[in-house]
BAVEX-160475 format. One record per residue: residue in three letters; x, y, z of N, C-alpha, C in turn. Coordinates in pm, whole numbers, padded with zeros to 5 digits, always signed. Layout:
<nodes>
ALAXYZXYZXYZ...
</nodes>
This chain:
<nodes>
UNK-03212-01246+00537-03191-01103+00508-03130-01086+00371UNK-03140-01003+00275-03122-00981+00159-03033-00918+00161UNK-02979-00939+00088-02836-00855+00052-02810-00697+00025UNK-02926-00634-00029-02933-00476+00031-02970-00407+00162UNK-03013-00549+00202-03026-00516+00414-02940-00517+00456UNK-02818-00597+00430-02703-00612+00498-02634-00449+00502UNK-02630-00414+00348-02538-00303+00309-02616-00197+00416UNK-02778-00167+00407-02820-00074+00473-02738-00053+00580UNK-02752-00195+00717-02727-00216+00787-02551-00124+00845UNK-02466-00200+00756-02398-00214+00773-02338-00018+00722UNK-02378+00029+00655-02337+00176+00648-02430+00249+00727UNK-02466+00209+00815-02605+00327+00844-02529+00357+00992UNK-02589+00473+01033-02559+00579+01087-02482+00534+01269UNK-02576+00433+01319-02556+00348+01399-02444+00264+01405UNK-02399+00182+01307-02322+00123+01283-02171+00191+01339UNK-02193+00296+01264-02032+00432+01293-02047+00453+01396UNK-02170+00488+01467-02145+00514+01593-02100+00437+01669UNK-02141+00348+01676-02087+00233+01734-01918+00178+01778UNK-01912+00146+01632-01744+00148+01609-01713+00284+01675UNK-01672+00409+01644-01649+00508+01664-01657+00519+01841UNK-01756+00486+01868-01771+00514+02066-01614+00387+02126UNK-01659+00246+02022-01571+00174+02106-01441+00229+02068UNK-01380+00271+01987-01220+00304+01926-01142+00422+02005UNK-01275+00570+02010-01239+00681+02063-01246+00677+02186UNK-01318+00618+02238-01357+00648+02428-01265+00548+02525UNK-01180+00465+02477-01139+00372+02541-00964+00320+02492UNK-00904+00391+02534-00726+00349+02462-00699+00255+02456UNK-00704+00161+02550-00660-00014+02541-00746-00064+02408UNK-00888+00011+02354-00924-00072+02254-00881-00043+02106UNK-00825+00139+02119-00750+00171+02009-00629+00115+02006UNK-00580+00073+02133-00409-00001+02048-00432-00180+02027UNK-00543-00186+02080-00597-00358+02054-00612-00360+01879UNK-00762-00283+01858-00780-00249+01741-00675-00280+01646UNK-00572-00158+01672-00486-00059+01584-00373-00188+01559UNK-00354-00280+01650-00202-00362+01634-00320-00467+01573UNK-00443-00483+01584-00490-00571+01449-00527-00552+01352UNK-00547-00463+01323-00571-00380+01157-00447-00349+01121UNK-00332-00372+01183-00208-00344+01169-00121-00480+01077UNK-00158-00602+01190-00093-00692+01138-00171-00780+01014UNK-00352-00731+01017-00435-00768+00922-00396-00708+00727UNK-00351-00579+00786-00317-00503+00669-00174-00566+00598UNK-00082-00598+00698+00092-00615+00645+00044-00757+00583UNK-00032-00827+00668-00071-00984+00571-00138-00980+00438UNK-00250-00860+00450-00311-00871+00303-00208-00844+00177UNK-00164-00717+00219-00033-00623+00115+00050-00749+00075UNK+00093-00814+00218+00193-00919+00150+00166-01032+00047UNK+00024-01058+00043+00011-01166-00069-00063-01127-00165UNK-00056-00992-00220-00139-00866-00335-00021-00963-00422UNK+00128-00993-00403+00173-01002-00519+00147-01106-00587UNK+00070-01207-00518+00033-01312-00604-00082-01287-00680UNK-00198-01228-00632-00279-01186-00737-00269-01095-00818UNK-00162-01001-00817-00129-00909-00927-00067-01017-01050UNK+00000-01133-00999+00100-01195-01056-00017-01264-01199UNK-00108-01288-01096-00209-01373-01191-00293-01347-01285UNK-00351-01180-01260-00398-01067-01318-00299-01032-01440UNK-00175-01000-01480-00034-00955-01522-00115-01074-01653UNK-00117-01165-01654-00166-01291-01768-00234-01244-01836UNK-00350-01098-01801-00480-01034-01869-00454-00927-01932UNK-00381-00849-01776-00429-00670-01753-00273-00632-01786UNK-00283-00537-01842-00175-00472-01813-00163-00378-01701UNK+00016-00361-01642+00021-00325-01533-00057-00156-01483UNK-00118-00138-01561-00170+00042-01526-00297-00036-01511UNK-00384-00111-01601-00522-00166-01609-00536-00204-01462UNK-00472-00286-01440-00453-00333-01274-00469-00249-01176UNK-00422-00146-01204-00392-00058-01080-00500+00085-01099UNK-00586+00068-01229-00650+00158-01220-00754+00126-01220UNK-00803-00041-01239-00953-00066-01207-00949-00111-01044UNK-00870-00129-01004-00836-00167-00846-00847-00032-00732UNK-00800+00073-00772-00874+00192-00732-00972+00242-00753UNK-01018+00236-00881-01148+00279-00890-01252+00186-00833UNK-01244+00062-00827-01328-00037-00679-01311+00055-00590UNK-01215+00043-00560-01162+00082-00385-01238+00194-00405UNK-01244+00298-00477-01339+00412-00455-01459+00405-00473UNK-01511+00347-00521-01686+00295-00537-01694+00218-00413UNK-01578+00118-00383-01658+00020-00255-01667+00176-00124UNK-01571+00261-00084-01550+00281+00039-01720+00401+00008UNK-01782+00462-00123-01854+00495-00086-01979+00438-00063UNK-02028+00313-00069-02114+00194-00055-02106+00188+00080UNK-01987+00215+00168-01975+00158+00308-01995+00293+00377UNK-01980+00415+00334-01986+00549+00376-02006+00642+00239UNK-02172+00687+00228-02213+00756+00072-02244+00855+00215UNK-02200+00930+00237-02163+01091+00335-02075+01161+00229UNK-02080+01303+00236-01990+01341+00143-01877+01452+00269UNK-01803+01463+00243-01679+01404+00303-01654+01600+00293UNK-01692+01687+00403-01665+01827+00401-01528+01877+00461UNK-01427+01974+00331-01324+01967+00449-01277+02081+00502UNK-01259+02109+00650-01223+02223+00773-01211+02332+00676UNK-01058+02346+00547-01022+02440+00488-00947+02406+00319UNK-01027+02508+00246-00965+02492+00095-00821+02407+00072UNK-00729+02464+00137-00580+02413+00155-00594+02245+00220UNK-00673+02224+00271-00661+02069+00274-00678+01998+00126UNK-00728+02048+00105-00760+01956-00050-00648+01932-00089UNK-00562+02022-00059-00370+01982-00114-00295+01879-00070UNK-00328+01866+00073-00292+01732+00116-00361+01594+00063UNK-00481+01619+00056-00541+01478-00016-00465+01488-00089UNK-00484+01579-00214-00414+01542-00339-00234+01496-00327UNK-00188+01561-00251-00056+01495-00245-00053+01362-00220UNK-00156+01324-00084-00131+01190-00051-00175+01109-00177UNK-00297+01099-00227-00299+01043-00346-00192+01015-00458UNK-00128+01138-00509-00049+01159-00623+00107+01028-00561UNK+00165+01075-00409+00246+01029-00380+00227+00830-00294UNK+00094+00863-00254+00076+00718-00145+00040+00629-00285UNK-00014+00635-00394-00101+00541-00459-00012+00587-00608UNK-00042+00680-00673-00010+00637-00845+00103+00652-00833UNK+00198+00783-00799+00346+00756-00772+00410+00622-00786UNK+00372+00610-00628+00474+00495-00556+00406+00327-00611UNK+00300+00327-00679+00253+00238-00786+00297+00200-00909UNK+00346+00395-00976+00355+00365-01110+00535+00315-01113UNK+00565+00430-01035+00781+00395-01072+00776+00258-01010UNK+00683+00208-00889+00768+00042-00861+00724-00077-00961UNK+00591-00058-01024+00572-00112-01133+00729-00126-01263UNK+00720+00030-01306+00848+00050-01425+00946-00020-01372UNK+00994-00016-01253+01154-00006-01224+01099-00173-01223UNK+01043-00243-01208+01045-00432-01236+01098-00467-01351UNK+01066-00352-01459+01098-00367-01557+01232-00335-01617UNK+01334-00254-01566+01443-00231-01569+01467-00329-01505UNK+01475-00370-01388+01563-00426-01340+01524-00581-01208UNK+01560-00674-01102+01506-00784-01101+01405-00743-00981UNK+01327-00786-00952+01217-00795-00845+01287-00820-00738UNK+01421-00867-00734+01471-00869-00616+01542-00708-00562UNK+01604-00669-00647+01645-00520-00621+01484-00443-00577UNK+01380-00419-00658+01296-00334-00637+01229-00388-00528UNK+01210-00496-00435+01169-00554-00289+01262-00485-00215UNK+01390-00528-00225+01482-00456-00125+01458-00329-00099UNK+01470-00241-00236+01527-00091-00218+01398-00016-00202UNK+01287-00113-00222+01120+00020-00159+01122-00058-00051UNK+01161-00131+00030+01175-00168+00184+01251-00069+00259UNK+01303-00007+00201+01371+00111+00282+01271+00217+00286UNK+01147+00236+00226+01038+00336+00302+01058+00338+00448UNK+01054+00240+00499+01014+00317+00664+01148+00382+00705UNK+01253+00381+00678+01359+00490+00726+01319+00613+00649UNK+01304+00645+00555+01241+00762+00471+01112+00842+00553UNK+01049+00746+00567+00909+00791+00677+00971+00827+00793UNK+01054+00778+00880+01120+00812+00966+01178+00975+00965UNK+01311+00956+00866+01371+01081+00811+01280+01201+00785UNK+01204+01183+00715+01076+01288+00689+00973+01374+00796UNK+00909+01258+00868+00915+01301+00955+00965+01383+01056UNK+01084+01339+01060+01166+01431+01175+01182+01557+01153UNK+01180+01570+00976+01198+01674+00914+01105+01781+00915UNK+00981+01715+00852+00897+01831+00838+00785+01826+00902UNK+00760+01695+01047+00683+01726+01089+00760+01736+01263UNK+00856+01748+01281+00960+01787+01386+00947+01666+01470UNK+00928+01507+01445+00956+01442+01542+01077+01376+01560UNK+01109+01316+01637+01241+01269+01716+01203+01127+01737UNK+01250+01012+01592+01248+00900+01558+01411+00867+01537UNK+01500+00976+01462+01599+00861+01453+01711+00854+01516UNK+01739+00767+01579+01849+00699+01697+01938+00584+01627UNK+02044+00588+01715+02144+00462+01728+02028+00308+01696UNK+01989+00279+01819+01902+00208+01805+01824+00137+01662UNK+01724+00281+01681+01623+00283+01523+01704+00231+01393UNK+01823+00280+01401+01878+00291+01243+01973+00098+01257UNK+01963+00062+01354+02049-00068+01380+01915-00163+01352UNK+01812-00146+01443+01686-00191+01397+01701-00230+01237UNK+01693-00077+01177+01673-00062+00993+01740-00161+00962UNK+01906-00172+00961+01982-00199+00908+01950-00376+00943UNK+01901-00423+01033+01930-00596+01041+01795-00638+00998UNK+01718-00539+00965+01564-00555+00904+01622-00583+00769UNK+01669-00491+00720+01691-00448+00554+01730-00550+00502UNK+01821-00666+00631+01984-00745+00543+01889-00882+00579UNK+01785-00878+00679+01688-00969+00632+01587-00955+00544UNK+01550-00932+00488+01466-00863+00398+01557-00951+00255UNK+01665-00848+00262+01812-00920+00147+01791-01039+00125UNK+01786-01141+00191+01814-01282+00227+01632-01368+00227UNK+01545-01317+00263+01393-01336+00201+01349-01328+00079UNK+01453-01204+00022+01400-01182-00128+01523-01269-00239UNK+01601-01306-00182+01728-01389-00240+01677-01517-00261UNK+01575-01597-00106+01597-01719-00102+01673-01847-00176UNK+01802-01780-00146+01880-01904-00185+01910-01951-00368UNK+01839-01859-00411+01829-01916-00600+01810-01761-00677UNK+01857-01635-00636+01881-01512-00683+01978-01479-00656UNK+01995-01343-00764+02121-01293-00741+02109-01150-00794UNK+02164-01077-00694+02117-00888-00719+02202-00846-00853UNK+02148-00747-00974+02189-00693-01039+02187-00579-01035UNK+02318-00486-01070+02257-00337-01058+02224-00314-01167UNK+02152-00215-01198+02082-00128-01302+02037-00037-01239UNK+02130+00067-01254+02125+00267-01202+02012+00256-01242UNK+01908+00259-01363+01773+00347-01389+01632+00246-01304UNK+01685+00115-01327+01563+00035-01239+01553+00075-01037UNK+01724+00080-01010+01721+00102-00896+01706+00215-00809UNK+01702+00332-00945+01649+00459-00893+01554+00496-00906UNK+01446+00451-00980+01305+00423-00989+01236+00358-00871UNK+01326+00283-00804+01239+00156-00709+01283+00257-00588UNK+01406+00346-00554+01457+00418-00461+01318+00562-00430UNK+01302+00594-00556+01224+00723-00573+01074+00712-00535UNK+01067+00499-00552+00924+00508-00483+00898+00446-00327UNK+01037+00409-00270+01021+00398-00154+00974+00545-00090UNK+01063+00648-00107+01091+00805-00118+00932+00869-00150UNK+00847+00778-00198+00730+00873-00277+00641+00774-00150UNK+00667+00660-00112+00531+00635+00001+00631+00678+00170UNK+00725+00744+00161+00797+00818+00275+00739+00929+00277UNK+00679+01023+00181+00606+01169+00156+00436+01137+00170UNK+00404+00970+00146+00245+00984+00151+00280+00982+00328UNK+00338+00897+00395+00326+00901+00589+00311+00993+00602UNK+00409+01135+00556+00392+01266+00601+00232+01304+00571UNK+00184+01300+00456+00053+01356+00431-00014+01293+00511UNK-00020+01145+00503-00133+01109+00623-00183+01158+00743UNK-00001+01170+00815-00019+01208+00936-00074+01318+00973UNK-00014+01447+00853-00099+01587+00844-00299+01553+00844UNK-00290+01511+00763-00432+01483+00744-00502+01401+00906UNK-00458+01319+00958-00472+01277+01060-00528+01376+01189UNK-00383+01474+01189-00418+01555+01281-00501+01675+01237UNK-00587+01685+01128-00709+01748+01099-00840+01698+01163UNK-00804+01575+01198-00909+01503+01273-01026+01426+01150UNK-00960+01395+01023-01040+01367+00929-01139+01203+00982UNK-01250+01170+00958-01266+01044+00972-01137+00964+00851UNK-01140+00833+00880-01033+00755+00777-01090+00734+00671UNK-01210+00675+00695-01275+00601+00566-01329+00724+00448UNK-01361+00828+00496-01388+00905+00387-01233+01025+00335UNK-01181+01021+00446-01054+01079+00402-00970+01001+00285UNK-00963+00886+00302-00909+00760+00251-00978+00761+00116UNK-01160+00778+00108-01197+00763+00002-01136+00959-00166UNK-01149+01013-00035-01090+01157-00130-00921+01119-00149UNK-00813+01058-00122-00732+00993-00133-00721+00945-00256UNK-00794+00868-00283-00838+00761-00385-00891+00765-00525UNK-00991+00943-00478-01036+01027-00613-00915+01090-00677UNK-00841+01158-00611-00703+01238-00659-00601+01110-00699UNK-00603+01008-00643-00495+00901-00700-00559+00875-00866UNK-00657+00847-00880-00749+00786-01006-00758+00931-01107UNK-00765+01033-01048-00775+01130-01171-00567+01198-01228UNK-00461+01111-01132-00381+01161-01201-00350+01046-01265UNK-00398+00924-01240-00383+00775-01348-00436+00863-01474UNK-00559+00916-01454-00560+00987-01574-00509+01050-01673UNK-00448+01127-01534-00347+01228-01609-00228+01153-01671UNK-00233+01064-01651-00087+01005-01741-00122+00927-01832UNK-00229+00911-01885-00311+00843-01972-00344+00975-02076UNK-00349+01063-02041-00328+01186-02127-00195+01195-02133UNK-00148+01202-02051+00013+01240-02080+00106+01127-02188UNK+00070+01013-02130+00137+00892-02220+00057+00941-02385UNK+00017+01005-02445-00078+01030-02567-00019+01120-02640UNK+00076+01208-02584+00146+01323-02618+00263+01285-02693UNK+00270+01327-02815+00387+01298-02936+00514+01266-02821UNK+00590+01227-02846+00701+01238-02759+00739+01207-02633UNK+00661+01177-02558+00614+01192-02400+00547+01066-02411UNK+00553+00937-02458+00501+00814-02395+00587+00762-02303UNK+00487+00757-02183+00583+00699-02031+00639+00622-02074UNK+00575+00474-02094+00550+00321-02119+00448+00248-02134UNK+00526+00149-02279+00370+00085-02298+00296-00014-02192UNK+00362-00066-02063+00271-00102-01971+00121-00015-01900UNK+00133+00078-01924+00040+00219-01908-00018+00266-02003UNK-00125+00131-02082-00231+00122-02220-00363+00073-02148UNK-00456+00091-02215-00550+00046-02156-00618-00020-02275UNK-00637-00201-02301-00676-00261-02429-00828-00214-02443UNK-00889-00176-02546-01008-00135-02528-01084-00266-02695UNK-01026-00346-02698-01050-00410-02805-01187-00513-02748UNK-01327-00533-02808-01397-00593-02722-01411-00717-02735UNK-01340-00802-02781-01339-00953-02798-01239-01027-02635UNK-01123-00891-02653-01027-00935-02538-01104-00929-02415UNK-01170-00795-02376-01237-00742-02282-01339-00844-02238UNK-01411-00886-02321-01463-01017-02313-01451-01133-02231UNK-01295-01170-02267-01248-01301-02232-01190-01273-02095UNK-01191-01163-02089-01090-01130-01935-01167-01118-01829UNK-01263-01026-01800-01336-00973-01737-01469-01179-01768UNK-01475-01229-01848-01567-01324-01797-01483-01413-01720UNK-01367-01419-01706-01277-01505-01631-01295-01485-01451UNK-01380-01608-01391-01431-01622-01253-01243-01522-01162UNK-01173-01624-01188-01057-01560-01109-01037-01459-01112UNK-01037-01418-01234-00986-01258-01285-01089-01171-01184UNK-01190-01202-01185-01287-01109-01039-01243-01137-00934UNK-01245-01266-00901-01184-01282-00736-01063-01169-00706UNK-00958-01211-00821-00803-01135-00771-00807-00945-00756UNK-00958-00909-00825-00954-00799-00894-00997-00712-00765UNK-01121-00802-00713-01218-00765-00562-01153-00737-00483UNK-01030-00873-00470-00974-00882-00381-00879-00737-00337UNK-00781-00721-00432-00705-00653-00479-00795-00466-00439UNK-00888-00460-00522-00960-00353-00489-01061-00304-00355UNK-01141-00395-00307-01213-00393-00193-01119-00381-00044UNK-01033-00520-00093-00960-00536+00040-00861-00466+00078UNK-00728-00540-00054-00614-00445-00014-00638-00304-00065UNK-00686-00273-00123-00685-00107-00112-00778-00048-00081UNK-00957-00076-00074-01065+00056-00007-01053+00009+00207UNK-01046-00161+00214-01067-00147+00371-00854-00152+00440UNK-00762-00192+00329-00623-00175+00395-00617-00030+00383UNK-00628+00055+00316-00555+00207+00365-00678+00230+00460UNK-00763+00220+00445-00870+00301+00571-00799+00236+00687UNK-00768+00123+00698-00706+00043+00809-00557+00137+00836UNK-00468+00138+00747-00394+00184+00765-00351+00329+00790UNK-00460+00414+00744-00469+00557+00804-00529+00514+00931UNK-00622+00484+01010-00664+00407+01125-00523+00401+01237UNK-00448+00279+01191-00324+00257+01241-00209+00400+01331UNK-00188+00470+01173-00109+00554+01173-00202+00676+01287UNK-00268+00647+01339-00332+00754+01361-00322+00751+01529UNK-00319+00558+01517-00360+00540+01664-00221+00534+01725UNK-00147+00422+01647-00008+00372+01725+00123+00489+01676UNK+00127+00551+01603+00223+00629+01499+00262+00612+01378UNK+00272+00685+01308+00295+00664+01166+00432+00587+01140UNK+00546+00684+01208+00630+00620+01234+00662+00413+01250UNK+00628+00409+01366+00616+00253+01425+00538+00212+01397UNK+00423+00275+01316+00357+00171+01182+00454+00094+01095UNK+00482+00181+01022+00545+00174+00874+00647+00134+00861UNK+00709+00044+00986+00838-00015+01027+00781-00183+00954UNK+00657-00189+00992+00596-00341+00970+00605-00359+00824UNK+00628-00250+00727+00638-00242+00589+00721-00397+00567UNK+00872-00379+00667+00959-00467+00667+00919-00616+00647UNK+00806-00641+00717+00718-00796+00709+00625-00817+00581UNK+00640-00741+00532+00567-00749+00417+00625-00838+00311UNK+00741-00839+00258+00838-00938+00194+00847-01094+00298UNK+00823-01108+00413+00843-01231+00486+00661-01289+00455UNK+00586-01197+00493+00459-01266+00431+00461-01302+00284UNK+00481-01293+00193+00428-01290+00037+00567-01399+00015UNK+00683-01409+00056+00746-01586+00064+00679-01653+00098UNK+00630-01663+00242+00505-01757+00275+00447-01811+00242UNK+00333-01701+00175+00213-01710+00117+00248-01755-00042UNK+00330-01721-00111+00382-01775-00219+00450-01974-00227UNK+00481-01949-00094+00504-02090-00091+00388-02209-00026UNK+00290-02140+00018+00169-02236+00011+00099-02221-00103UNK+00039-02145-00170-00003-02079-00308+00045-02154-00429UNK+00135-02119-00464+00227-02132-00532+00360-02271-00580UNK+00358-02244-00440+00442-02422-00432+00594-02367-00449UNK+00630-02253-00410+00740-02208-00445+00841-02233-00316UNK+00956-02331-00335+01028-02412-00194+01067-02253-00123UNK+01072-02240+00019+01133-02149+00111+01274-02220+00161UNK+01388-02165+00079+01531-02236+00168+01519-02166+00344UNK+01707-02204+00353+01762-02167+00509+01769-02039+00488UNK+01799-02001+00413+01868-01833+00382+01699-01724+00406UNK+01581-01831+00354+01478-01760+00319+01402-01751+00518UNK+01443-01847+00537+01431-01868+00725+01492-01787+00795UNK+01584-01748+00751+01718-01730+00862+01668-01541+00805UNK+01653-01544+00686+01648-01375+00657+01484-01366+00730UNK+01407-01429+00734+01277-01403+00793+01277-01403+00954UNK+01383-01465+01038+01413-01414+01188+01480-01279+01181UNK+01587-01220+01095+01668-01097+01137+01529-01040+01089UNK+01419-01008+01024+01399-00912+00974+01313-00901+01061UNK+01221-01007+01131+01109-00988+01306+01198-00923+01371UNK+01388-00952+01390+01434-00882+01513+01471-00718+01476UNK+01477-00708+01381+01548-00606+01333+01377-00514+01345UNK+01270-00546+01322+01142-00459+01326+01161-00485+01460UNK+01177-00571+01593+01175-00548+01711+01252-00465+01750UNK+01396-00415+01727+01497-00354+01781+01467-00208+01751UNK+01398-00238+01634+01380-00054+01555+01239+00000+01656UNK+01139-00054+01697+01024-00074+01780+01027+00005+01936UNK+01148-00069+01967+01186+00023+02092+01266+00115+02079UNK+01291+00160+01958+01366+00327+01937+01293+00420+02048
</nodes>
């Protein structure tokens, strides 16, 4: 079979139905599903940082993040070319929020704030999203998440988390402007849960909701690509795009540089957020976005088979509180 049979195949009309009959008609297979696209997604996210790491050698950090969406938006319409109609004008506001806040936001300040200040502060302090998602929630979409419990959960998650991102050979620095940058984008993917979930209960499909997501994330990369241009008003020079064609050349013919790029774009971002709006939809947004927490225990891991980078006791011992501390917060 040829390789445009597959694609037929595989987007055509049947296909959705399919999926779609087994997910909707049957609950045991939406929380089967949902807790594996769940734990499929926290594994991919967790080892993005090694191929960003490797990419970083080429691209600069906006290049990265804006040819990696724009995949993700070309692949999800290859897998679904439907055009995506929505209930009412005023939804379009929620895409666009979720975009502005789930993707370039909470992309662009955790990018900057690396740069103020150490990768160990900005792991920690955007690990505190899922209490934010929590908080928010309760707030403006009136649910009843936070407890004694929940917040004891947070807290022995967080101080493992501390101790994963320490392993044994770091040491936290403050810097007010790096650590309020990395604070503002835990805070900015605490406001995309809210949009999701709104969007959710519109009854949107994921994959094309996900793909209008993705258009509004990529046209305000734009916008700051205009904005960075403005006398006075340059964000940062990590947020250039080299347009010189000798470089362009050497980068883009580099075999890896595609692998990390596909990877990066296809996986973790056009089939992980469809997965992860999926998730949030089935199990809760909430007790999703608690697993955020495992995300730093995967990418040690995976960095230390990869990489060759030793895992101490401290890096062990913070990777049990932070499973118990997502267990304790779980049964809130």
């Amino acid at each position: 079979m040829r390789f445009y049979h597959i694609v037929l195949v595989f987007t055509s009309k049947k296909w959705h139905v399919i999926f779609d009959h087994m997910i909707n008609h049957n609950n045991s297979n939406k929380k089967i599903v949902g807790v594996f696209l769940a734990s499929l997604t926290i594994f991919v996210w967790g080892i993005t940082f090694v191929c960003t790491k490797y990419l970083l050698r080429s691209f600069t950090s906006f290049e990265v993040l804006l040819v990696r969406f724009l995949i993700a938006y070309i692949s999800l319409w290859v897998l679904y070319p439907h055009v995506l109609h929505v209930n009412q004008k005023k939804d379009e506001i929620l895409f666009f929020c979720a975009g502005m806040t789930g993707v370039t936001v909470y992309q662009f300040l955790e990018n900057i704030a690396i740069s103020f200040t150490s990768a160990s502060n900005v792991s920690i302090i955007v690990s505190t999203s899922p209490i934010f998602t929590a908080l928010f929630a309760q707030l403006f979409l009136h649910e009843k998440h936070i407890s004694l419990r929940f917040i004891t959960g947070c807290v022995i998650a967080l101080l493992g988390i501390v101790l994963v991102s320490l392993n044994g050979h770091a040491v936290l620095h403050i810097s007010p402007k790096g650590d309020i940058l990395a604070l503002c984008s835990a805070l900015s993917w605490g406001l995309y849960s809210v949009f999701i979930s709104k969007i959710n209960k519109k009854g949107y499909k994921a994959l094309p909701a996900t793909r209008r997501i993705f258009f509004y994330a990529v046209l305000c990369m734009f916008g700051l690509l205009v904005l960075n241009k403005i006398p006075g008003i340059r964000i940062h020079n990590l947020y250039i795009i080299d347009m010189k064609l000798e470089n362009n050349v050497a980068r883009f013919s580099n075999f890896l540089n595609w692998i990390n790029i596909l990877f990066l774009g296809m996986l973790a971002s056009a089939f992980c957020f469809v997965a992860w709006s999926f998730v949030c939809r089935t199990l809760g947004t909430v007790k999703v976005t608690t697993g955020i927490y495992l995300i730093p225990v995967v990418t040690i891991v995976f960095a230390a088979i990869a990489l060759h980078e030793p895992i101490t006791l401290m890096g062990l011992f913070g990777t049990v509180l932070t499973i118990v501390g997502l267990y304790v917060s779980q049964k809130a």
